[in-house]
N, CA, C and O of each residue as an XYZ file, in Angstrom:
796
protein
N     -44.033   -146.812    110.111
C     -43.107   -147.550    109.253
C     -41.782   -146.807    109.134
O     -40.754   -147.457    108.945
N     -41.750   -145.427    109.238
C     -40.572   -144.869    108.813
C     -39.933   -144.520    110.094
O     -38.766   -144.135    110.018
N     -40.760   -144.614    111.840
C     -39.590   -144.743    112.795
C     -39.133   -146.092    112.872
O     -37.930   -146.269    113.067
N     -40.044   -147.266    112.727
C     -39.013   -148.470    112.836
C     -38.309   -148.733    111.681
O     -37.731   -149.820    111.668
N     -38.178   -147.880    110.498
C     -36.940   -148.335    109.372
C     -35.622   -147.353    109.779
O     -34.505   -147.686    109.384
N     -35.811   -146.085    110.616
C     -34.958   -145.376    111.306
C     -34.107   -146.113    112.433
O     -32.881   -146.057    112.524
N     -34.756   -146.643    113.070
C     -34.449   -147.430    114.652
C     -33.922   -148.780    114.135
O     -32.970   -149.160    114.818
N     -34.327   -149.824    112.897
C     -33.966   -150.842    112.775
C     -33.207   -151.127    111.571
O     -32.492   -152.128    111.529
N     -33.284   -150.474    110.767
C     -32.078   -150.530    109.502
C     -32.839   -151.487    108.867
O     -32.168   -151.977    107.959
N     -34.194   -152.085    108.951
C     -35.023   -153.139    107.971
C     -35.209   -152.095    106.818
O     -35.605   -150.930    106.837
N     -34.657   -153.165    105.501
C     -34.933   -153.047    103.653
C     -36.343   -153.355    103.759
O     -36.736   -154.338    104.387
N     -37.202   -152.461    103.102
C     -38.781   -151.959    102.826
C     -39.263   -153.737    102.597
O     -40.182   -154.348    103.143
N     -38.521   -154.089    101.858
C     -39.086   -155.845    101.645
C     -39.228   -156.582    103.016
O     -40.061   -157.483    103.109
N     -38.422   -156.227    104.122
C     -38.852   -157.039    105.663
C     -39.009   -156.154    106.350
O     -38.574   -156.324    107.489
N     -39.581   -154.999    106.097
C     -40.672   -154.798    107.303
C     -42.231   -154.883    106.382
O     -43.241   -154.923    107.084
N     -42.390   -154.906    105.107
C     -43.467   -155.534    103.985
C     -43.684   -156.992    104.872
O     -44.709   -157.245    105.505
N     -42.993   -157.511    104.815
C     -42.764   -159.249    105.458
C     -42.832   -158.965    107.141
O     -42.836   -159.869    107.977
N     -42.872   -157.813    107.384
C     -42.866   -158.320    109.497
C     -44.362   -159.034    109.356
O     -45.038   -159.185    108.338
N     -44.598   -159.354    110.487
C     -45.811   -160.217    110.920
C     -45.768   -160.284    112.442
O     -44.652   -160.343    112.958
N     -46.871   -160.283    113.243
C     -46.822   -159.875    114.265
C     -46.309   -160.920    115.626
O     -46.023   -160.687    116.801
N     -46.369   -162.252    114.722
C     -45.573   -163.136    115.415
C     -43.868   -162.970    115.595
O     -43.223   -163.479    116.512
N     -43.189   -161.953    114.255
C     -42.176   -161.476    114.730
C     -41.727   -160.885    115.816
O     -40.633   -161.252    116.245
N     -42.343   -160.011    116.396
C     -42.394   -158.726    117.280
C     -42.189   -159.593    118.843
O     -42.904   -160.531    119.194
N     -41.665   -159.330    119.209
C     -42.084   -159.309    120.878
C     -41.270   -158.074    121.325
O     -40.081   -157.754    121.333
N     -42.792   -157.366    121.799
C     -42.739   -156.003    122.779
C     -42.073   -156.207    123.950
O     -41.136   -155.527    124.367
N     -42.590   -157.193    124.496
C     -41.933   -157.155    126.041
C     -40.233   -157.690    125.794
O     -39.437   -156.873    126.257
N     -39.776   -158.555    125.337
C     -38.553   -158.070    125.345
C     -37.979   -157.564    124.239
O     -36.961   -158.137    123.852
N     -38.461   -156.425    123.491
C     -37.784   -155.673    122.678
C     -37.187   -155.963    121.425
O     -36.366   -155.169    120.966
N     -37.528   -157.120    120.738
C     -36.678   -157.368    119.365
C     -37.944   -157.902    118.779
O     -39.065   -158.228    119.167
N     -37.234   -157.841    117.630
C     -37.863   -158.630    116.296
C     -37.118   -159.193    115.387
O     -35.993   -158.880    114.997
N     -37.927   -160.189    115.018
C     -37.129   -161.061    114.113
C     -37.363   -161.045    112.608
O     -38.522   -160.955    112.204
N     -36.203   -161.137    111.624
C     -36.155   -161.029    110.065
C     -36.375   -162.094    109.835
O     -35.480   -162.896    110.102
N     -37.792   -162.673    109.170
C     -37.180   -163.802    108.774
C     -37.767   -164.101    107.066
O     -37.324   -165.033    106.394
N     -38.982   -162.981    106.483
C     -39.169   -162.991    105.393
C     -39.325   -161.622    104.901
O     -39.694   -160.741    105.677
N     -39.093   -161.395    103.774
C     -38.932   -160.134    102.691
C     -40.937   -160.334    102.020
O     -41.524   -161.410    102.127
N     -41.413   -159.429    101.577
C     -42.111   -159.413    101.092
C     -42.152   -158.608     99.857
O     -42.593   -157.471    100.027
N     -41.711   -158.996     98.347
C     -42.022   -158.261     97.433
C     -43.092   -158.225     95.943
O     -43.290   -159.241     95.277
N     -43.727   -156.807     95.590
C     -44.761   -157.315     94.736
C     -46.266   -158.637     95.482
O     -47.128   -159.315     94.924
N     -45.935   -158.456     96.689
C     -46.754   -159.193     97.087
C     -46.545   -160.550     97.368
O     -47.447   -161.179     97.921
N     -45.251   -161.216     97.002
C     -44.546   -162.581     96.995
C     -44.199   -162.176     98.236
O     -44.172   -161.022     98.663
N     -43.838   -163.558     99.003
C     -43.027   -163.865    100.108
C     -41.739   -164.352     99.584
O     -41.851   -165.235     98.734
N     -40.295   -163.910     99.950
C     -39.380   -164.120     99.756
C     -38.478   -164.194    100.904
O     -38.603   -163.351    101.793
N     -37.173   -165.521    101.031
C     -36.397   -165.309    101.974
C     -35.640   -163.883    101.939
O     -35.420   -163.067    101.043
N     -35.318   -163.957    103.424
C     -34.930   -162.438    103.790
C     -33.017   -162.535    103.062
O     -32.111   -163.367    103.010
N     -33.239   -161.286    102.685
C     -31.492   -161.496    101.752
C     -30.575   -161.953    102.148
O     -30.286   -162.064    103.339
N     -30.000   -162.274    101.305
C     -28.817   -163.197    101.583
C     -29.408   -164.710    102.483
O     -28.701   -165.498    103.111
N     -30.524   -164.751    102.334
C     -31.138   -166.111    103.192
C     -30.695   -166.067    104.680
O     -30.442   -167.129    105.248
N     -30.589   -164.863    105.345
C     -30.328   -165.330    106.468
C     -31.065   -164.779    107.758
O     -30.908   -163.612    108.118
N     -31.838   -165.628    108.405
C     -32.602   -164.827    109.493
C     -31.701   -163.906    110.548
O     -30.486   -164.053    110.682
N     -32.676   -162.717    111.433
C     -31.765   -162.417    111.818
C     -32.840   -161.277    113.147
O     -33.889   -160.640    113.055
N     -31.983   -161.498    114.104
C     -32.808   -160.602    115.318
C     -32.815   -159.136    116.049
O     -31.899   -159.069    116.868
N     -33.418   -158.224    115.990
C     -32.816   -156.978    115.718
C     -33.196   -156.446    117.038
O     -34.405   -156.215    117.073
N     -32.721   -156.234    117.886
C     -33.215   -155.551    119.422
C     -34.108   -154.379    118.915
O     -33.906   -154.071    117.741
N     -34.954   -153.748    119.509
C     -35.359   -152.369    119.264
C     -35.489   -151.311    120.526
O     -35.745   -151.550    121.706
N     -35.241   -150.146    119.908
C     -35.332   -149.031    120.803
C     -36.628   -148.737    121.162
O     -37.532   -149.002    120.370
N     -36.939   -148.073    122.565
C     -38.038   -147.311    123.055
C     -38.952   -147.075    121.626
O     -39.850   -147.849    121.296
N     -38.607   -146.016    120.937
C     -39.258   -145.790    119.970
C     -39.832   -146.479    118.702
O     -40.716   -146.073    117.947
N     -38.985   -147.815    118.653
C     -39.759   -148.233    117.520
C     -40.625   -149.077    118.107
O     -41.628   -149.540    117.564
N     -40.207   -149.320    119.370
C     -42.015   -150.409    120.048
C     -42.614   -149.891    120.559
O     -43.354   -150.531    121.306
N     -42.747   -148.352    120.546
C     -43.724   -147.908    121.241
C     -44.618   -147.447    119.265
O     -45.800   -147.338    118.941
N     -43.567   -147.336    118.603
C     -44.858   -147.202    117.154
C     -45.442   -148.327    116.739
O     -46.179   -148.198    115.762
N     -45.299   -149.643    117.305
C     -45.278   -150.496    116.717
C     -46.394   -150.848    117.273
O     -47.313   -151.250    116.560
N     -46.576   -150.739    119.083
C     -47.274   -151.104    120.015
C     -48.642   -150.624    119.374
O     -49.699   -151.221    119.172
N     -48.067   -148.817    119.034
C     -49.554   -147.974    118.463
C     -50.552   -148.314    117.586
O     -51.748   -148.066    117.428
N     -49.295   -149.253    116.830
C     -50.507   -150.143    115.348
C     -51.327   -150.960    115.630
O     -51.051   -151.995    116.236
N     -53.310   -150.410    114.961
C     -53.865   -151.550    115.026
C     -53.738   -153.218    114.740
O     -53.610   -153.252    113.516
N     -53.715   -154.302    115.115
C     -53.734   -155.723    114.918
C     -55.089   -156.054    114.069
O     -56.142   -156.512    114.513
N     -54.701   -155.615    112.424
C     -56.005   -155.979    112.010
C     -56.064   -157.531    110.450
O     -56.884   -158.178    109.798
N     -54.390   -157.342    110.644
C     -53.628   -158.854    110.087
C     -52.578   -158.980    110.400
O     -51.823   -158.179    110.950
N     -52.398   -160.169    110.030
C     -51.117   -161.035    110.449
C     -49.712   -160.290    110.247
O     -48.580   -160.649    110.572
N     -50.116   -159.261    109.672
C     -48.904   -158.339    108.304
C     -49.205   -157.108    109.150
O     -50.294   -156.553    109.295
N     -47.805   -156.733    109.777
C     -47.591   -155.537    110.411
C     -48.089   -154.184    110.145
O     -48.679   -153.377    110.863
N     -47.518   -154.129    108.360
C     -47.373   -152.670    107.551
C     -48.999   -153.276    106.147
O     -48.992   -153.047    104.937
N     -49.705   -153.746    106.648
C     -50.202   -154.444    105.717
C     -51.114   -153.472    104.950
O     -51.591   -153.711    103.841
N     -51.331   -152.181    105.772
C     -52.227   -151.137    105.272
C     -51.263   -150.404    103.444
O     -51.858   -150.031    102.433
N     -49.581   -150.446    103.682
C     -49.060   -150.386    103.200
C     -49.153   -151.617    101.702
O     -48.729   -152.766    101.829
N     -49.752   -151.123    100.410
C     -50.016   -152.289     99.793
C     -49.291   -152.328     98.767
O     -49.429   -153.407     98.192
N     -48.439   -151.513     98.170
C     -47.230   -151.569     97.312
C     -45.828   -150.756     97.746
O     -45.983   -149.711     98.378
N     -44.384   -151.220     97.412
C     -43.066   -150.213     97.761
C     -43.785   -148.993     97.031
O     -44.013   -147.988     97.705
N     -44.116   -149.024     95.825
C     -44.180   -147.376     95.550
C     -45.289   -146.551     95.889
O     -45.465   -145.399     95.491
N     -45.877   -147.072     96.493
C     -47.114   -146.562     97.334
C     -46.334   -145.554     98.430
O     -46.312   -144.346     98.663
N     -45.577   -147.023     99.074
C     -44.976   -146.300    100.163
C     -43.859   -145.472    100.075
O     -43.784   -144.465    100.778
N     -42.833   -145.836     99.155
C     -42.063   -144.758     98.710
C     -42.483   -143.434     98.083
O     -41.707   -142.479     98.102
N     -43.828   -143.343     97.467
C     -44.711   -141.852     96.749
C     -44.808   -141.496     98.268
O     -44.044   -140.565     98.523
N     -45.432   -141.895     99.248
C     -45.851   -141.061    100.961
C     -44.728   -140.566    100.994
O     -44.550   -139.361    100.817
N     -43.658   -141.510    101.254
C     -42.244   -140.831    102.165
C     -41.765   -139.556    100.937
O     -41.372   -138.466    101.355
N     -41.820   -139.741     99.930
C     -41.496   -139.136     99.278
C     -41.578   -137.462     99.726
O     -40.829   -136.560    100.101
N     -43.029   -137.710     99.413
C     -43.961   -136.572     99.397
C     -43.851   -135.969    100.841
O     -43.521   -134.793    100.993
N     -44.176   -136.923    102.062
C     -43.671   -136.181    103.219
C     -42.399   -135.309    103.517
O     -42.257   -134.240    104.111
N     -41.199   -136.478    102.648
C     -39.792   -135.241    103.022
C     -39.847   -133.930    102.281
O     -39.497   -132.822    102.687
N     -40.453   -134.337    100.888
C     -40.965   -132.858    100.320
C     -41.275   -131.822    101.256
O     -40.551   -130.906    101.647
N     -42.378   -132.080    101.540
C     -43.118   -131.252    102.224
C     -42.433   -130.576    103.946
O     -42.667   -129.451    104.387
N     -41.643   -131.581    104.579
C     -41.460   -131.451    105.620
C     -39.792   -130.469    105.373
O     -39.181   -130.303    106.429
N     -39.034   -129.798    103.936
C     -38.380   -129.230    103.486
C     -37.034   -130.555    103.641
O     -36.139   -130.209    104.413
N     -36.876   -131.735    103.100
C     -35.759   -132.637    103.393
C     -35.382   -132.717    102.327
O     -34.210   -133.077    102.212
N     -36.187   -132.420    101.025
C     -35.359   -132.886     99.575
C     -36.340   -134.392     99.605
O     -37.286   -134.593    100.367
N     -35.866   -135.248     98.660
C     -36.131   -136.706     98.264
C     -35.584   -137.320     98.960
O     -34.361   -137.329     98.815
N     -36.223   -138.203    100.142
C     -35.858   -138.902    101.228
C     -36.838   -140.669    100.818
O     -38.036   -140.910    100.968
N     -35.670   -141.628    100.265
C     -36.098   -142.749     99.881
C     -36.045   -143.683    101.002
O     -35.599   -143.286    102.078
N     -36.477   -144.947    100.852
C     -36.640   -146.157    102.075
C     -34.909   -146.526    102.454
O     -34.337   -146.399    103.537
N     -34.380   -147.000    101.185
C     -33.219   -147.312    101.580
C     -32.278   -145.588    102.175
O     -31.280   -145.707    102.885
N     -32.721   -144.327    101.813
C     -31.986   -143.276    102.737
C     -32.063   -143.686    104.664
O     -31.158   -143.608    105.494
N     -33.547   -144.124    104.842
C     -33.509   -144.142    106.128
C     -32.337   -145.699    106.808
O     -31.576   -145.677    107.775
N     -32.553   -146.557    106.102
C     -31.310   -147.651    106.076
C     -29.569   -147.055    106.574
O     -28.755   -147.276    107.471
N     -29.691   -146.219    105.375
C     -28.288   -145.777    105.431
C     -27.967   -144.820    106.808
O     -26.919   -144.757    107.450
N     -29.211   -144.124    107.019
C     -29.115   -143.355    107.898
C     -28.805   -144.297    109.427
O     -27.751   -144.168    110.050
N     -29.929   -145.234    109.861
C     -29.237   -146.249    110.589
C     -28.140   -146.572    110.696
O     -27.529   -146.409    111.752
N     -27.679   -147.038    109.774
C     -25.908   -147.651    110.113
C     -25.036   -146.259    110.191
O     -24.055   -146.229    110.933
N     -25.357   -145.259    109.519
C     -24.320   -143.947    109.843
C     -24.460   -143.595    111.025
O     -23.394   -143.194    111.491
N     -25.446   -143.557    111.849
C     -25.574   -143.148    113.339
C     -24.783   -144.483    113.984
O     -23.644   -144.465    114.450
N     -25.389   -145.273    113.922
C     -24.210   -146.320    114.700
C     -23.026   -146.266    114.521
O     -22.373   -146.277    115.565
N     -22.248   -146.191    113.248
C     -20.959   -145.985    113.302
C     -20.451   -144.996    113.965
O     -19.553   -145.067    114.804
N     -21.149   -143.833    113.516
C     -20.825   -142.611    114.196
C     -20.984   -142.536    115.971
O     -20.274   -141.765    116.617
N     -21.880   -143.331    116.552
C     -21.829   -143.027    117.897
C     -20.783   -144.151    118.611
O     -20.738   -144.412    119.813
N     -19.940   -144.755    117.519
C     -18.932   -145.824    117.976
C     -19.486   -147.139    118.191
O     -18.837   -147.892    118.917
N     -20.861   -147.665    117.555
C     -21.056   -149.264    117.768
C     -19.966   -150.250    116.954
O     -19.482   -149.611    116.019
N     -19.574   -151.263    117.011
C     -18.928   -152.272    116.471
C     -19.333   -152.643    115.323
O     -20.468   -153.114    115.251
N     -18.402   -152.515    113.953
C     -18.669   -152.993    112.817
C     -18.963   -154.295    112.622
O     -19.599   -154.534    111.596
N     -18.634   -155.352    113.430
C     -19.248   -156.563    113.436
C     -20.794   -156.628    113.872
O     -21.443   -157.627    113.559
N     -21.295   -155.753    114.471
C     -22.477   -155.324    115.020
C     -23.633   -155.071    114.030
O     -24.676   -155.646    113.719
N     -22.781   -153.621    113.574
C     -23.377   -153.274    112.173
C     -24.187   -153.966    111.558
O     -25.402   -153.913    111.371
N     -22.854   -155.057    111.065
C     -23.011   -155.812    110.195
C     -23.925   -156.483    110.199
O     -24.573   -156.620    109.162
N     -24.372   -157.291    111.666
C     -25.309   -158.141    112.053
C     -27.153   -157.749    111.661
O     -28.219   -158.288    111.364
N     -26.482   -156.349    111.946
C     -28.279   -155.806    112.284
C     -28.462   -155.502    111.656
O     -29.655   -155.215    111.742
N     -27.761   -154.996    109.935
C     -28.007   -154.641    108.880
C     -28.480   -155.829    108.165
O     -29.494   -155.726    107.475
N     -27.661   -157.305    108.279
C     -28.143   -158.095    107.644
C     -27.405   -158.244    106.461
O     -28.029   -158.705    105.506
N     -26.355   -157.995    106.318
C     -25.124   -157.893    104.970
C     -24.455   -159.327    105.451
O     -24.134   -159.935    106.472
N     -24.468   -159.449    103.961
C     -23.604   -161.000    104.105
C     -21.674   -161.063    104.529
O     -20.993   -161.915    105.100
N     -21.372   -159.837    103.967
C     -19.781   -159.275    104.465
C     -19.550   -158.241    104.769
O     -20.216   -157.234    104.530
N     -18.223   -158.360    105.547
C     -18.344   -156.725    106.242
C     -18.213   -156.217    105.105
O     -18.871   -155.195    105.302
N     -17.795   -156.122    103.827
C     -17.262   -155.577    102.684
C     -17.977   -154.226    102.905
O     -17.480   -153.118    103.107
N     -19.759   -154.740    102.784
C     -20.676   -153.942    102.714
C     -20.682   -152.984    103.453
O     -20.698   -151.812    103.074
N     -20.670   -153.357    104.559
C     -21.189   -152.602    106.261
C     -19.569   -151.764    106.147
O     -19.566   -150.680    106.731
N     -18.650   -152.033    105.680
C     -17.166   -151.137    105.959
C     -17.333   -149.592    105.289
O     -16.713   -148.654    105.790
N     -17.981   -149.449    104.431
C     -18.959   -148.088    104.097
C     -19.003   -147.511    104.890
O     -18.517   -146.380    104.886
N     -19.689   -148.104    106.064
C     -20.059   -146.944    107.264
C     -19.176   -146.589    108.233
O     -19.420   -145.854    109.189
N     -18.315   -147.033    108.016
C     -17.030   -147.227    108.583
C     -16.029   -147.958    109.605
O     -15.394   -148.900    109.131
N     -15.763   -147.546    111.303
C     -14.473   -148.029    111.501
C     -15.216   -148.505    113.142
O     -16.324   -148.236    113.606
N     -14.423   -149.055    113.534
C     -14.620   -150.626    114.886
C     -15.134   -149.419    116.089
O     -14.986   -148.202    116.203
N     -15.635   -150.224    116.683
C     -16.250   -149.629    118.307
C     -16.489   -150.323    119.239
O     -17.141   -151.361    119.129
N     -15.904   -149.796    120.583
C     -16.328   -150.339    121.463
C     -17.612   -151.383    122.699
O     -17.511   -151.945    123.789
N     -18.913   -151.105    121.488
C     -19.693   -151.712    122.216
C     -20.509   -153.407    121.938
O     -19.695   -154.241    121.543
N     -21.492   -153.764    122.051
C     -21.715   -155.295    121.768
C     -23.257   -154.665    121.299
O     -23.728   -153.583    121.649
N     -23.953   -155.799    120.300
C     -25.447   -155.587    119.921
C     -26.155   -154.667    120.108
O     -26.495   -153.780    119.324
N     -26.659   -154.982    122.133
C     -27.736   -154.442    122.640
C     -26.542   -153.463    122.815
O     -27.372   -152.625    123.169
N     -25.419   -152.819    122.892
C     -25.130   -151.438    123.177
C     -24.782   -150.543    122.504
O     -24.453   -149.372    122.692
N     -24.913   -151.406    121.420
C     -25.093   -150.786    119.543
C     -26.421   -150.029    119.541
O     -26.332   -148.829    119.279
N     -27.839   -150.604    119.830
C     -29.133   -149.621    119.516
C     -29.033   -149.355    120.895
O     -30.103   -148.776    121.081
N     -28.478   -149.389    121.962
C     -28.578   -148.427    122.853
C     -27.997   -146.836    122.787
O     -28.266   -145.955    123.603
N     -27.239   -146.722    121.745
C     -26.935   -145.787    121.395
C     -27.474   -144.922    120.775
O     -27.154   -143.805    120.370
N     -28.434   -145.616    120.728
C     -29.756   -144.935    119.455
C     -30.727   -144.343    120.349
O     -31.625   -143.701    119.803
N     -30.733   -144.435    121.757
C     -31.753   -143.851    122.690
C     -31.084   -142.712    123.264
O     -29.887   -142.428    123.307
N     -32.319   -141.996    123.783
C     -32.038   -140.528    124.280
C     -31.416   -140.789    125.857
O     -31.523   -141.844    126.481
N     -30.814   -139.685    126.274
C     -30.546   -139.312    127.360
C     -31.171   -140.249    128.650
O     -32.360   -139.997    128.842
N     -30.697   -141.108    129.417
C     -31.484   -142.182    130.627
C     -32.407   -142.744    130.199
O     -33.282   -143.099    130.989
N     -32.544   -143.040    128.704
C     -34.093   -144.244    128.544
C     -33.411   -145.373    129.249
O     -34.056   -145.864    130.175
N     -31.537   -146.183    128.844
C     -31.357   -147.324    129.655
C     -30.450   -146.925    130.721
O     -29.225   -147.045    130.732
N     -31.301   -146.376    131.721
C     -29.968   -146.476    133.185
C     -28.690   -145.688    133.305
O     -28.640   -144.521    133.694
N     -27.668   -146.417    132.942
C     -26.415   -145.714    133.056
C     -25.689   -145.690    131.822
O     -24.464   -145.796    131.768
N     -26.498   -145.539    130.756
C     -25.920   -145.719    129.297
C     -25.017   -144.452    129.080
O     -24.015   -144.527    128.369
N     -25.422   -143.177    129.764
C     -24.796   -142.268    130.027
C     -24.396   -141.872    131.152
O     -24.320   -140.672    131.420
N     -24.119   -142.697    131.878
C     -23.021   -142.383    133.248
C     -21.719   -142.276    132.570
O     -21.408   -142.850    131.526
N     -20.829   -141.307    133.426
C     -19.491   -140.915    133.202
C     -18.598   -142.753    132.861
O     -18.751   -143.870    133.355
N     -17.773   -142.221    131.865
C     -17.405   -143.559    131.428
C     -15.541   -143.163    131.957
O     -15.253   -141.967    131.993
N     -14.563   -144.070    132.279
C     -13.366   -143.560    132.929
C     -12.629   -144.083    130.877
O     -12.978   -144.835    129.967
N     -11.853   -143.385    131.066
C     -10.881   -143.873    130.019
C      -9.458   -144.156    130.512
O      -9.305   -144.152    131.734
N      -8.176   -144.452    129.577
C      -7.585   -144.909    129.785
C      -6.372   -144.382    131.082
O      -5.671   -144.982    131.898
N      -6.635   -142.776    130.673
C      -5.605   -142.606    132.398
C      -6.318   -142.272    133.706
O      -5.995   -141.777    134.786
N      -7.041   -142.588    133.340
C      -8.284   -142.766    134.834
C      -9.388   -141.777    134.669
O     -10.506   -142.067    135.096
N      -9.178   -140.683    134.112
C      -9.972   -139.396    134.133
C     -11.375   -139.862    133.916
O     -11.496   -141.067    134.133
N     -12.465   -139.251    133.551
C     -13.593   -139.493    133.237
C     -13.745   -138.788    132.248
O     -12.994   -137.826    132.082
N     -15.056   -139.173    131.066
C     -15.818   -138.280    130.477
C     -17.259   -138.193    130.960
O     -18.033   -139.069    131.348
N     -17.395   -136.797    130.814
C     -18.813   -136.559    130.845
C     -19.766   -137.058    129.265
O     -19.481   -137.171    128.073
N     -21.114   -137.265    130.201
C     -21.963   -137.580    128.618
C     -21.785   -136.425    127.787
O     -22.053   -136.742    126.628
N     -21.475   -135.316    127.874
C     -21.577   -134.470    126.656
C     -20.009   -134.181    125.825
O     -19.896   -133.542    124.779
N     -18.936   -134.797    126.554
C     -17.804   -135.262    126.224
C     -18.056   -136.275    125.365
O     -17.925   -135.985    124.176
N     -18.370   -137.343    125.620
C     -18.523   -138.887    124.893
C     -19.230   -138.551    123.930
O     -18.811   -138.804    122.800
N     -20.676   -137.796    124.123
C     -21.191   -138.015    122.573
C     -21.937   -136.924    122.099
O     -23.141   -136.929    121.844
N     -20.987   -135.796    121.977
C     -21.058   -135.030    121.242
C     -20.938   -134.602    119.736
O     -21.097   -133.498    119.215
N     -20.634   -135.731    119.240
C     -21.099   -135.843    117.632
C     -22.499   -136.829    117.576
O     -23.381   -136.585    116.752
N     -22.575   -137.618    118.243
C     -24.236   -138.139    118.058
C     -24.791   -137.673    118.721
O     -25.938   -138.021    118.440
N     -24.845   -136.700    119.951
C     -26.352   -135.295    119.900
C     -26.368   -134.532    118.927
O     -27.381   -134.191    118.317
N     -25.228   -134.192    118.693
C     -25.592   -133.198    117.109
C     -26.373   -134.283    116.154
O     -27.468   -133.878    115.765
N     -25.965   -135.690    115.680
C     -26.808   -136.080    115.050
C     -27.897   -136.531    115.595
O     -28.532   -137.227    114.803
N     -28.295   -136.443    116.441
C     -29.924   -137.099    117.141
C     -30.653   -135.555    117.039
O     -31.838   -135.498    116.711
N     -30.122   -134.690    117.245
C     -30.696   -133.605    117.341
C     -31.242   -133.081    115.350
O     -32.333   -132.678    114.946
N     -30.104   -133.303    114.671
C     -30.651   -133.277    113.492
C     -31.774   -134.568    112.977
O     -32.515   -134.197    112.066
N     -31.912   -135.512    113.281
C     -32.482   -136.558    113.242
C     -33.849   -136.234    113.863
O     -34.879   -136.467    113.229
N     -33.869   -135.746    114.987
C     -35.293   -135.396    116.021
C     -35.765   -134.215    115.158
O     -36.995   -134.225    115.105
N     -35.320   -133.382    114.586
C     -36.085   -132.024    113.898
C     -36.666   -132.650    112.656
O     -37.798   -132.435    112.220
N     -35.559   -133.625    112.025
C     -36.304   -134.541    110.528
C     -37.246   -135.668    110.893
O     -37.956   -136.083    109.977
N     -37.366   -136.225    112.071
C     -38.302   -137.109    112.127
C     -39.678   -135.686    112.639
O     -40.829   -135.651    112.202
N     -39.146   -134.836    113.490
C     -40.718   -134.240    113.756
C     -41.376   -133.729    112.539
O     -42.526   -134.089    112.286
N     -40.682   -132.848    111.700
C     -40.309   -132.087    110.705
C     -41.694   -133.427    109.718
O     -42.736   -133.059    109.176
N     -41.167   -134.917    109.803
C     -41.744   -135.814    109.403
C     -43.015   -135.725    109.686
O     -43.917   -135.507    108.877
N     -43.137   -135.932    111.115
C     -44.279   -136.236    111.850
C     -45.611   -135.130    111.397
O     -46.721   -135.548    111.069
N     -45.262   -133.754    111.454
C     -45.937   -132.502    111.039
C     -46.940   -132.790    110.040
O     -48.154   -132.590    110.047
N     -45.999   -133.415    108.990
C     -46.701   -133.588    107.354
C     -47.422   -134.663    107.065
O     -48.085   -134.698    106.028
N     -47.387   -135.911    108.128
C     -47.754   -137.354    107.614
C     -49.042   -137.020    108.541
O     -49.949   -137.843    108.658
């Protein structure tokens, strides 16, 4: 639950609400289309469905989960259930108090930061105006799928890191281009293992 709220920017109420008819593994997304809170089914906020590509990593955790109901996280049976675990894991794993909506925020700060498109953002966060999503800050060059492609390591897609030319012809190297999001993937990979250790 806590790599696909990392990888997908889903509020604890829709991934409560995934269902496994959401999911398709083979081509990589899932769909928002209900919140689950207190045990109610509720439309997803702001009423608006919405389709979220996913990275390597969150369908390969997703793949890992037994199919034993219709309800993805269903082992998960209250938010403060699940917020006392995460809690207690970042405790333990030395992070301080690490809440559901921290890993949210953390999503859209890596995207901004590795240059995805604030209209993008916006989309996959699920905010009704950019008002919201302008928090994380300022415009980028890429589209959706090259928004969470940014979220993958080193050649998971192809040439995501081939030398890119800029404007007077020169090239950058991948460690030119994104050298502020390896520093953050790299802090991110020690807090998710750091995670992994304790859960």
């Amino acid at each position: 639950m806590v790599i696909v709220a990392l990888h997908t920017g889903l509020r604890h109420c829709e991934l409560a609400g995934l269902q496994w008819g959401d999911v398709d593994l083979e081509r990589q997304v899932l769909r928002v289309s209900r919140g689950k809170v207190l045990g109610r089914i509720t439309a997803p906020k702001n009423f608006r469905s919405r389709t979220v590509p996913l990275t390597h990593a969150s369908s390969e955790a997703l793949a890992a989960l037994p199919r034993t109901s219709e309800w993805i996280f269903d082992h998960v049976a209250t938010y403060w259930q699940a917020l006392s675990a995460l809690v207690s894991f970042s405790g333990r794993a030395g992070l301080g108090r690490v809440g559901w909506h921290d890993l949210r925020h953390t999503f859209a700060s890596r995207l901004v930061a590795a240059g995805a498109p604030i209209k993008a953002v916006q989309d996959l966060m699920g905010h009704a105006s950019l008002t919201m999503t302008l928090r994380y800050s300022h415009l980028g060059p890429q589209e959706l799928r090259g928004a969470i492609d940014l979220l993958e390591p080193y050649g998971e897609r192809g040439n995501r890191w081939a030398k890119t030319s800029v404007p007077d012809g020169s090239t950058l190297t991948p460690d030119q281009r994104t050298a502020s999001p390896n520093r953050m993937d790299s802090a991110l990979q020690s807090q998710t293992t750091a995670l992994k250790a304790v859960v």
